[in-house]
N, CA, C and O atoms as a GROMACS GRO file, in nm:
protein
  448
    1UNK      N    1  -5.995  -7.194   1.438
    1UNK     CA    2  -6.070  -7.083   1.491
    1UNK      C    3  -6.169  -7.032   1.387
    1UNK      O    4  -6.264  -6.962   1.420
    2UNK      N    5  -6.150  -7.060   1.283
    2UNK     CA    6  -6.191  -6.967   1.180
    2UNK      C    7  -6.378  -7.034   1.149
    2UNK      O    8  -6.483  -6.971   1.135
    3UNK      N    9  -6.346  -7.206   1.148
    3UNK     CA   10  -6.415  -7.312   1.154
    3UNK      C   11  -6.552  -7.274   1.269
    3UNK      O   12  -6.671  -7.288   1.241
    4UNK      N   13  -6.504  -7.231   1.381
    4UNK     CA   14  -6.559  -7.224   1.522
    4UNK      C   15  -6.590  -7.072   1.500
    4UNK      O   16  -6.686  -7.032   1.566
    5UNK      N   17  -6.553  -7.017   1.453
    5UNK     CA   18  -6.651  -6.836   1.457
    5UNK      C   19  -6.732  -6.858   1.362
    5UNK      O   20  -6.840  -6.804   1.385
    6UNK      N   21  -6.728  -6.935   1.228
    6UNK     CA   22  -6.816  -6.943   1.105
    6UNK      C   23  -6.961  -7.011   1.154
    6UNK      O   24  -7.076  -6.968   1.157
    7UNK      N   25  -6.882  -7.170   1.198
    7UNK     CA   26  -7.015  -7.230   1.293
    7UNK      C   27  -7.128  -7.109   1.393
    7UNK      O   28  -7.246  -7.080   1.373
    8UNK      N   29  -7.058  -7.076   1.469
    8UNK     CA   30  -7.145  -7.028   1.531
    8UNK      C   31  -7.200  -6.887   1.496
    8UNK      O   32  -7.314  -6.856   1.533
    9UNK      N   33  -7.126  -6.808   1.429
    9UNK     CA   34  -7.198  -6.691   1.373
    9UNK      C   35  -7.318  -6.751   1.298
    9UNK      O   36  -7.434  -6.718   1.327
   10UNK      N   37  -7.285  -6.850   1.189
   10UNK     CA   38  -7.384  -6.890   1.146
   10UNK      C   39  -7.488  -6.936   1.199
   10UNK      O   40  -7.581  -6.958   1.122
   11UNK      N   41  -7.501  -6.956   1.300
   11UNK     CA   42  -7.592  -7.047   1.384
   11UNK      C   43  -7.694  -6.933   1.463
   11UNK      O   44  -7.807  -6.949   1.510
   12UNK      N   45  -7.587  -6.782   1.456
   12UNK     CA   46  -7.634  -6.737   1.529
   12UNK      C   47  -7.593  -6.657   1.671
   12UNK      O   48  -7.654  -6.571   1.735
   13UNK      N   49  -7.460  -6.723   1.693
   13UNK     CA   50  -7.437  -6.773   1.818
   13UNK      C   51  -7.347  -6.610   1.858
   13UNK      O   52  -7.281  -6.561   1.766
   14UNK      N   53  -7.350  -6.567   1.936
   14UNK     CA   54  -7.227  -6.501   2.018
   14UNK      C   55  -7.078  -6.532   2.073
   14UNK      O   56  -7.059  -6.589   2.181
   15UNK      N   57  -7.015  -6.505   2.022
   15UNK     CA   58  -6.869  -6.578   2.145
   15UNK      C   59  -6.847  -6.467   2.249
   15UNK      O   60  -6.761  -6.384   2.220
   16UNK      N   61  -6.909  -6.455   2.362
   16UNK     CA   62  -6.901  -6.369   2.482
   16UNK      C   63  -6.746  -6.360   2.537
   16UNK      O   64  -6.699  -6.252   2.574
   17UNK      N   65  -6.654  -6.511   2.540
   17UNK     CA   66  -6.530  -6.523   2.582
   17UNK      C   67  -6.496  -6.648   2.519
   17UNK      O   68  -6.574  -6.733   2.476
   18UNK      N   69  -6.295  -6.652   2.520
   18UNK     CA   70  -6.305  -6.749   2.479
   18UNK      C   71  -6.145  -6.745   2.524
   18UNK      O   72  -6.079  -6.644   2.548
   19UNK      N   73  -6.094  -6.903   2.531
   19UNK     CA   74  -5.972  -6.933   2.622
   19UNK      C   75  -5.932  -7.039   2.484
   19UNK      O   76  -6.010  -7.113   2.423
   20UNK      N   77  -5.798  -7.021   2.462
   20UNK     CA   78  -5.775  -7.133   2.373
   20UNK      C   79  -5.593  -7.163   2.400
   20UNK      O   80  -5.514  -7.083   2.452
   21UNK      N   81  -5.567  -7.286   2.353
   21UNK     CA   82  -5.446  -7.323   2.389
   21UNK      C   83  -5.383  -7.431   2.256
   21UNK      O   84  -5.454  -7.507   2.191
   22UNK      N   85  -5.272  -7.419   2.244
   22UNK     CA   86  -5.222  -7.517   2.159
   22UNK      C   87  -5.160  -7.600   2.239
   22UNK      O   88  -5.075  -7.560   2.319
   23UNK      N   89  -5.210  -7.783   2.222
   23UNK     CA   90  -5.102  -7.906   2.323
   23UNK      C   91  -5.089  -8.020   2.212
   23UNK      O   92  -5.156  -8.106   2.155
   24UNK      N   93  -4.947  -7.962   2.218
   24UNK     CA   94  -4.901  -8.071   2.039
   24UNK      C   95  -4.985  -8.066   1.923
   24UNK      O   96  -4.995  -7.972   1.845
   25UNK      N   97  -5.063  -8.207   1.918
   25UNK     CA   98  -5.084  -8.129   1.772
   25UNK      C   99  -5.268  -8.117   1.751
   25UNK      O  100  -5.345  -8.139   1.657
   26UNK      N  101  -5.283  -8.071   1.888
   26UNK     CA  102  -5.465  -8.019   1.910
   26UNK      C  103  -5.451  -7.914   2.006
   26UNK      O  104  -5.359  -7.884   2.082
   27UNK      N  105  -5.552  -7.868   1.986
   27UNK     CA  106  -5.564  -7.752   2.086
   27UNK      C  107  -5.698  -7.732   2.147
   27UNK      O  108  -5.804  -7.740   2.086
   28UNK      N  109  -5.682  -7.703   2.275
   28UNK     CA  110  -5.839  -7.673   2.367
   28UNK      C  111  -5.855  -7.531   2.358
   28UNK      O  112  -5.772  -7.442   2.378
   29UNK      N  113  -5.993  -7.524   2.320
   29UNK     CA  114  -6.092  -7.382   2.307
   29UNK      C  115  -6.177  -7.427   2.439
   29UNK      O  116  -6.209  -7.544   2.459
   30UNK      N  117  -6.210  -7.319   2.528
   30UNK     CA  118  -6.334  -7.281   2.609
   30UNK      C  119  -6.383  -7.177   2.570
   30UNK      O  120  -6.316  -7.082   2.530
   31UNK      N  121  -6.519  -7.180   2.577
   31UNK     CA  122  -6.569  -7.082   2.511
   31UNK      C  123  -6.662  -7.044   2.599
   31UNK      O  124  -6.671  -7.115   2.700
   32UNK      N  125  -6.746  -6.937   2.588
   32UNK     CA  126  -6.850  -6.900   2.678
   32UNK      C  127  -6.893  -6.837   2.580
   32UNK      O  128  -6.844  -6.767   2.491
   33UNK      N  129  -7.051  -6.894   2.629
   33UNK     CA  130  -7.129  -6.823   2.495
   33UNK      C  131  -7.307  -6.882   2.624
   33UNK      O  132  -7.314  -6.956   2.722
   34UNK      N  133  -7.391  -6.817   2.564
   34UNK     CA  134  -7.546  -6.828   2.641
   34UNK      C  135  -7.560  -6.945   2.645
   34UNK      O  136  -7.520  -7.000   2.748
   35UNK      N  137  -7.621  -7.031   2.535
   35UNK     CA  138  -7.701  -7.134   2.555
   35UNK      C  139  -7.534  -7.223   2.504
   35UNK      O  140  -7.483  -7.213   2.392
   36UNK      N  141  -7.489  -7.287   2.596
   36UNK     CA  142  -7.413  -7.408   2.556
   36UNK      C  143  -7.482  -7.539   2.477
   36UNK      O  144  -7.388  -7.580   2.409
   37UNK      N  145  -7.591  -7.620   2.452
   37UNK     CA  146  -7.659  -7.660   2.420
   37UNK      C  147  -7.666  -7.632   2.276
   37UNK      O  148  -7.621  -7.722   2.205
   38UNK      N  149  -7.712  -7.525   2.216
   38UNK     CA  150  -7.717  -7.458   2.113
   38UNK      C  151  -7.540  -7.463   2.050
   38UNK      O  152  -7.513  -7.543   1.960
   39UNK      N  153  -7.440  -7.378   2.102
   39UNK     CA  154  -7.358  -7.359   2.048
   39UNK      C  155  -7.284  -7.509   2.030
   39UNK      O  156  -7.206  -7.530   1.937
   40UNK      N  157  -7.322  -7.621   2.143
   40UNK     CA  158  -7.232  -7.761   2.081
   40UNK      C  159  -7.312  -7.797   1.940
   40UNK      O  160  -7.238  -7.833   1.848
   41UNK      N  161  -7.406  -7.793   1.921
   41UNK     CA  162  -7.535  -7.820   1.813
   41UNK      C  163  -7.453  -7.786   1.706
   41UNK      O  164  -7.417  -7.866   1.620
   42UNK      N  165  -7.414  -7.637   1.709
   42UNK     CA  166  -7.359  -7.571   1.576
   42UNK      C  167  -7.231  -7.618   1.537
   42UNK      O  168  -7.189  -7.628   1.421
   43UNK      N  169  -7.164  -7.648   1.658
   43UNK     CA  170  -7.023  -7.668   1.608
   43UNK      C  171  -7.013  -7.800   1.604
   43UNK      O  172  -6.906  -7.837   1.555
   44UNK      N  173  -7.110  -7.914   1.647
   44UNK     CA  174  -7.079  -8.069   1.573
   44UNK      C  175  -7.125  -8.045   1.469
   44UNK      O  176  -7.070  -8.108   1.379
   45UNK      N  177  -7.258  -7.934   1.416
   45UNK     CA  178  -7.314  -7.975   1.268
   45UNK      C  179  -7.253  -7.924   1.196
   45UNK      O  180  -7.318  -7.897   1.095
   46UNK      N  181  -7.104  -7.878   1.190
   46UNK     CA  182  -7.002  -7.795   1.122
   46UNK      C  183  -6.905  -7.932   1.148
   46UNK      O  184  -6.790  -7.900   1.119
   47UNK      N  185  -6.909  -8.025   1.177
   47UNK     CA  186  -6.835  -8.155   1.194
   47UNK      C  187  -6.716  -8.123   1.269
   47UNK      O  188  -6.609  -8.174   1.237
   48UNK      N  189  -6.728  -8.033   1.377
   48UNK     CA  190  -6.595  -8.033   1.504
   48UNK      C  191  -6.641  -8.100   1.585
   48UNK      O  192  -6.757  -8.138   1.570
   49UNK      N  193  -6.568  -8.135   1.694
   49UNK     CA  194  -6.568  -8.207   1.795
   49UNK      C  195  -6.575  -8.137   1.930
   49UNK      O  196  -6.515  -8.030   1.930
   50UNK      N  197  -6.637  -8.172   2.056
   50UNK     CA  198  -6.668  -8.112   2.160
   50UNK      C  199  -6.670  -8.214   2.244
   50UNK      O  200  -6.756  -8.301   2.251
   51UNK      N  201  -6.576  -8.202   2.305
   51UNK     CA  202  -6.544  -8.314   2.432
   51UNK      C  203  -6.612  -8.271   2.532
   51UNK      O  204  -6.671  -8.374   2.566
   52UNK      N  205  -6.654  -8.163   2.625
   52UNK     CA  206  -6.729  -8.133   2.732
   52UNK      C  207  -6.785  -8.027   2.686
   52UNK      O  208  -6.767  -7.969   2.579
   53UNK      N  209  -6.885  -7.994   2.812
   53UNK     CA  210  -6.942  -7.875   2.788
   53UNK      C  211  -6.971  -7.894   2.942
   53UNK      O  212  -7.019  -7.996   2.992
   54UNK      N  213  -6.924  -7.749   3.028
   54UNK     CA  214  -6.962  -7.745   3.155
   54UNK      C  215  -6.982  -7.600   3.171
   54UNK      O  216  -6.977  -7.505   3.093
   55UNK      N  217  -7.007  -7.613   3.304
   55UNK     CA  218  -7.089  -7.421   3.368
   55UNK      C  219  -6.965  -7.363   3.364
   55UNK      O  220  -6.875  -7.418   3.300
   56UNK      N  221  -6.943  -7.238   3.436
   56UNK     CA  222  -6.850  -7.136   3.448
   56UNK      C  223  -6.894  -7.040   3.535
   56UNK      O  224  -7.013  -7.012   3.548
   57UNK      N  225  -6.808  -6.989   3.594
   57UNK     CA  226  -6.843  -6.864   3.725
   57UNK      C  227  -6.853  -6.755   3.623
   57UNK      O  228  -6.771  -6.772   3.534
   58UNK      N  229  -6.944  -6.624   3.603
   58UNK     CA  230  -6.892  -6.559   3.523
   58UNK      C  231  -6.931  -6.404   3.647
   58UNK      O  232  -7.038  -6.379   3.702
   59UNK      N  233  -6.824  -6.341   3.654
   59UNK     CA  234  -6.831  -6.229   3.717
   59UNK      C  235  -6.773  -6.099   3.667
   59UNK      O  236  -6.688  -6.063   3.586
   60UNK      N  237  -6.852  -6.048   3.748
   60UNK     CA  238  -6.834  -5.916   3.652
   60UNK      C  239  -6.699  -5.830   3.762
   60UNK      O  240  -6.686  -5.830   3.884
   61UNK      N  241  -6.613  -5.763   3.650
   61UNK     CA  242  -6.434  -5.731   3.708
   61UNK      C  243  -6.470  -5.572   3.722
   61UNK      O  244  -6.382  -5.496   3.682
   62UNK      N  245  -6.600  -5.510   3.778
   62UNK     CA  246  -6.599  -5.336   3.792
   62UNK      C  247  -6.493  -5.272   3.933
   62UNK      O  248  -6.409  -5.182   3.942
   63UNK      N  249  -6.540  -5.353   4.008
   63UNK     CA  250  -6.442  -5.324   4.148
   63UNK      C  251  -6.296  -5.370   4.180
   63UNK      O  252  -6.283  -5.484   4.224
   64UNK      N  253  -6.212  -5.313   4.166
   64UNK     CA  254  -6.082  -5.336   4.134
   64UNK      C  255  -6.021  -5.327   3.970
   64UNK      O  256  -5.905  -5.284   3.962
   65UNK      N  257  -6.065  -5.350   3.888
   65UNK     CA  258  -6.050  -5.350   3.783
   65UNK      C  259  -5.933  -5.263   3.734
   65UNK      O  260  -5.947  -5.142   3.752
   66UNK      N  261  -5.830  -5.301   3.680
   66UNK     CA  262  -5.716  -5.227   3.626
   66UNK      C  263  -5.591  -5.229   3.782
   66UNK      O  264  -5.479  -5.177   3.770
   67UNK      N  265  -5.635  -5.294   3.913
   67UNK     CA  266  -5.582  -5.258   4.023
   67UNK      C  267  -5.489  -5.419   4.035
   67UNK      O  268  -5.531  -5.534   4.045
   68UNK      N  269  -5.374  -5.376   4.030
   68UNK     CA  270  -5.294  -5.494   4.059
   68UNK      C  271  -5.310  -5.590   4.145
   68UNK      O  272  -5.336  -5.540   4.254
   69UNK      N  273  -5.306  -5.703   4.149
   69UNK     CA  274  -5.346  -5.781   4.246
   69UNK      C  275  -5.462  -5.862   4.246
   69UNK      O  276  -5.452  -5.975   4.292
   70UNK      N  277  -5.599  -5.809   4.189
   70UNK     CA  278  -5.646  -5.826   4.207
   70UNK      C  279  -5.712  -5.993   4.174
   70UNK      O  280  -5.777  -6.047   4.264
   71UNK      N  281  -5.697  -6.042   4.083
   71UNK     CA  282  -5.659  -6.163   4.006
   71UNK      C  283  -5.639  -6.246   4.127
   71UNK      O  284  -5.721  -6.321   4.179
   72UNK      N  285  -5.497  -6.216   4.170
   72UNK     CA  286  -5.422  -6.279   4.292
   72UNK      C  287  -5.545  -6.329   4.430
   72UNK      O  288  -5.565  -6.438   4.482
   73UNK      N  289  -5.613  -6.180   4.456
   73UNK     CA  290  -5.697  -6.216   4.550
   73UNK      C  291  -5.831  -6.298   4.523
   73UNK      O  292  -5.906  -6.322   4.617
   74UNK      N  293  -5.846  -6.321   4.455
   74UNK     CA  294  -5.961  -6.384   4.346
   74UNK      C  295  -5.947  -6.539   4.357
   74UNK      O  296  -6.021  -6.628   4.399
   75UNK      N  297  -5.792  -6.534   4.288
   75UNK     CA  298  -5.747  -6.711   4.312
   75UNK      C  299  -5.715  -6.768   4.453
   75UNK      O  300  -5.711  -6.889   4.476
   76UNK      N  301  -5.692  -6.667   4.549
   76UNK     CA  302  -5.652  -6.668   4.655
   76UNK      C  303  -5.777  -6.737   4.728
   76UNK      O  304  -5.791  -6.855   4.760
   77UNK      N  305  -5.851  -6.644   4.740
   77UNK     CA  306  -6.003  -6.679   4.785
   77UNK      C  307  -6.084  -6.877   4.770
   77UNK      O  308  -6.122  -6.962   4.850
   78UNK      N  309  -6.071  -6.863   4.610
   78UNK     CA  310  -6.090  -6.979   4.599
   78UNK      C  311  -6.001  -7.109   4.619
   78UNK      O  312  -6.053  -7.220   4.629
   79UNK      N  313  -5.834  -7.083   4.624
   79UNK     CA  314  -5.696  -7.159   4.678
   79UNK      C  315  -5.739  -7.226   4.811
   79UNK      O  316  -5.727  -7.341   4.854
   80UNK      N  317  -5.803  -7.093   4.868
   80UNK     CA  318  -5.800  -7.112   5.019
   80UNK      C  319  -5.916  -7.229   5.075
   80UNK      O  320  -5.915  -7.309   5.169
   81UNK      N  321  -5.982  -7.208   5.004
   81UNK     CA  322  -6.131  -7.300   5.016
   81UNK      C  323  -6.105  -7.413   4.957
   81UNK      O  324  -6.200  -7.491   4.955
   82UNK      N  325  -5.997  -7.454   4.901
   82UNK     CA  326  -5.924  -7.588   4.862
   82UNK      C  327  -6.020  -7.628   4.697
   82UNK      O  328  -6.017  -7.743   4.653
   83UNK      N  329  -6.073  -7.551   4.647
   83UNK     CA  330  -6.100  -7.549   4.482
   83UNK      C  331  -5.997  -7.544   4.392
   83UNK      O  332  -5.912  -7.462   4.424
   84UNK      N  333  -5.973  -7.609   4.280
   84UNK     CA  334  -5.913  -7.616   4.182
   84UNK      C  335  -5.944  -7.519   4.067
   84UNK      O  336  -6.040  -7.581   4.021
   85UNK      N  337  -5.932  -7.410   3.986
   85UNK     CA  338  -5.946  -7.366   3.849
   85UNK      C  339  -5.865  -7.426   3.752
   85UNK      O  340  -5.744  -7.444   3.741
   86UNK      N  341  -5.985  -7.459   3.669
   86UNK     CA  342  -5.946  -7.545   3.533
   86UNK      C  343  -5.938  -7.488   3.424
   86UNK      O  344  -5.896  -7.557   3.331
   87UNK      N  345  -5.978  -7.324   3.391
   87UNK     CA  346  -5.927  -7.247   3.353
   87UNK      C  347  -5.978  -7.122   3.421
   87UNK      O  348  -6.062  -7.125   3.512
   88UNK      N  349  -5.921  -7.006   3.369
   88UNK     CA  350  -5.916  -6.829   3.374
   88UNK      C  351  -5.915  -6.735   3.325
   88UNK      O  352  -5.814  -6.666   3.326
   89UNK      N  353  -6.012  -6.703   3.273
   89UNK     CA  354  -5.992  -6.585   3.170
   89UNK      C  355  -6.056  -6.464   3.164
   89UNK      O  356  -6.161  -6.452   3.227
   90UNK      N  357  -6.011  -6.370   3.100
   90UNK     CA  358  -6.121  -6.278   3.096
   90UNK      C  359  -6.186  -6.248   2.990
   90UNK      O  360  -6.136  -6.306   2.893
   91UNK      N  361  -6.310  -6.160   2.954
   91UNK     CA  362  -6.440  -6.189   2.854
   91UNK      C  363  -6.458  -6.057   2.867
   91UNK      O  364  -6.412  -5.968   2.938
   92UNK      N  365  -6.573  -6.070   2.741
   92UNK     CA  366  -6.624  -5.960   2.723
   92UNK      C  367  -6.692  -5.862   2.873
   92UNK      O  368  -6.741  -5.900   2.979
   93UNK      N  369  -6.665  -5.716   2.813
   93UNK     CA  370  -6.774  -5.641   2.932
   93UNK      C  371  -6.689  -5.664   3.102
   93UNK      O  372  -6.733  -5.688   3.214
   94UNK      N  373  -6.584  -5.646   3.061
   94UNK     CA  374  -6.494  -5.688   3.218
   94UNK      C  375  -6.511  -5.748   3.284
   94UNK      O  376  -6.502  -5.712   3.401
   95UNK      N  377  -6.548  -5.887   3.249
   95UNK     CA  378  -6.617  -6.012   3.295
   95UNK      C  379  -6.495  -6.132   3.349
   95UNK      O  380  -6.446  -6.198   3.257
   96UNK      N  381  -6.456  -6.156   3.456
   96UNK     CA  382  -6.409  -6.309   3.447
   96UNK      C  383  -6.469  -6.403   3.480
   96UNK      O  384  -6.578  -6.401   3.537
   97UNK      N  385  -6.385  -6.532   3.441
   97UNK     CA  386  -6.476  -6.619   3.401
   97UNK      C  387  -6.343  -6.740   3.423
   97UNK      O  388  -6.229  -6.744   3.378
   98UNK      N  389  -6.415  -6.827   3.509
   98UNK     CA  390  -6.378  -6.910   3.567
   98UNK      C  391  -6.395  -7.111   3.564
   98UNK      O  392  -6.501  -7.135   3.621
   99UNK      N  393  -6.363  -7.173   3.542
   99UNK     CA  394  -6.451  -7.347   3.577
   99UNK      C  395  -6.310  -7.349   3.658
   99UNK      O  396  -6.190  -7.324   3.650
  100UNK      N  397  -6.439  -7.410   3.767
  100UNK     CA  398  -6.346  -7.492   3.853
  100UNK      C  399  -6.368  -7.648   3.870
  100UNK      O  400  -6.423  -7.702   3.774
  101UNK      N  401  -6.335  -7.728   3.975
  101UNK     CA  402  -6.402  -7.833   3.984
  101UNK      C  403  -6.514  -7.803   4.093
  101UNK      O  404  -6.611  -7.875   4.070
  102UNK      N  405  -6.536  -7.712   4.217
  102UNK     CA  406  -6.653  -7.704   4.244
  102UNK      C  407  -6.697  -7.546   4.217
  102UNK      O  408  -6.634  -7.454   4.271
  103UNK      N  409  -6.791  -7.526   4.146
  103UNK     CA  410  -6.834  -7.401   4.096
  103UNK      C  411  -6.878  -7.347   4.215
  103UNK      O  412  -6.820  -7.258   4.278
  104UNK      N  413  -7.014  -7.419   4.256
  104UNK     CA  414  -7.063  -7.400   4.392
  104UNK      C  415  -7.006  -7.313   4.473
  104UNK      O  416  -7.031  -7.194   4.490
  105UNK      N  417  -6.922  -7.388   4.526
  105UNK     CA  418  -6.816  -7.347   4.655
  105UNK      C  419  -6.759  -7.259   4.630
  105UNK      O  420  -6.779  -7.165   4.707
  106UNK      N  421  -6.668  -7.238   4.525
  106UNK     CA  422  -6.583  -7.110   4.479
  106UNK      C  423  -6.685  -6.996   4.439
  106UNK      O  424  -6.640  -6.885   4.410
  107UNK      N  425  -6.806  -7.018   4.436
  107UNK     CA  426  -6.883  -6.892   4.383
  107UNK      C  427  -6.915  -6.781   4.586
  107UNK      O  428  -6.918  -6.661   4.612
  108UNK      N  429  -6.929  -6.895   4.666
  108UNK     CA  430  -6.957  -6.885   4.794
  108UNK      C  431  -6.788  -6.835   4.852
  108UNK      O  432  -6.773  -6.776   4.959
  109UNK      N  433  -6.712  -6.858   4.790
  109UNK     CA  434  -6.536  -6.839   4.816
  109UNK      C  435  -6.542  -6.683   4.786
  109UNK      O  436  -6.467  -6.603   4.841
  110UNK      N  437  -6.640  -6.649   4.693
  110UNK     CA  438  -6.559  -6.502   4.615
  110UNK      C  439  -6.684  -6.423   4.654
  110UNK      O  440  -6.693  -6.313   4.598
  111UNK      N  441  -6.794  -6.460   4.746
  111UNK     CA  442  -6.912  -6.393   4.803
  111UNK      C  443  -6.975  -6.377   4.715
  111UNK      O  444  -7.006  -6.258   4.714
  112UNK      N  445  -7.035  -6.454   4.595
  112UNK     CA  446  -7.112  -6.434   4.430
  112UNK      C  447  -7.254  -6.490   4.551
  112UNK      O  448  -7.369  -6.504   4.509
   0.00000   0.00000   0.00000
């Protein structure tokens, strides 16, 4: 982590959100940040590795926010429309933030 905030501060960069996981003995970061383009730039020329780089739903959490459930109806929405989320998280500015396998569709699922 430390590697991946240095890169990109240095670069410039913002980390708006970020999802990370430990699986044995690597771990997956998603990150959300503006220009993806830019931020893979910084973090191969810091010699890390970046296996993908894809879009993300990013919505803003003002309506409902703090209200139980709401999450639920969110995944629900997009469950129902037969989309997959490949991850979930939430971000800066009460933002969630989503990849699915069809962005498209699930953005049309949650009325974006």
């Amino acid at each position: 982590m430390a590697d991946i905030g240095e890169a990109l501060g240095n670069a410039g960069i913002n980390i708006e959100g970020l999802c990370g996981v430990g699986l044995g003995d690597r771990g997956v970061i998603h990150l959300l940040v503006e220009d993806g383009a830019a931020a893979r730039a910084a973090l191969e020329g810091a010699g890390l590795t970046v296996e993908t780089e894809s879009s993300a739903i990013v919505s803003e959490v003002s309506e409902g926010a703090g209200t139980p459930g709401t999450m639920g109806k969110m995944a629900r929405a997009v469950a129902d429309a037969g989309i997959n989320m490949q991850a979930v998280y939430l971000a800066t500015n009460n933002r969630a933030v989503a990849v699915t396998d069809d962005n498209e569709r699930a953005r049309a699922a949650l009325g974006m």
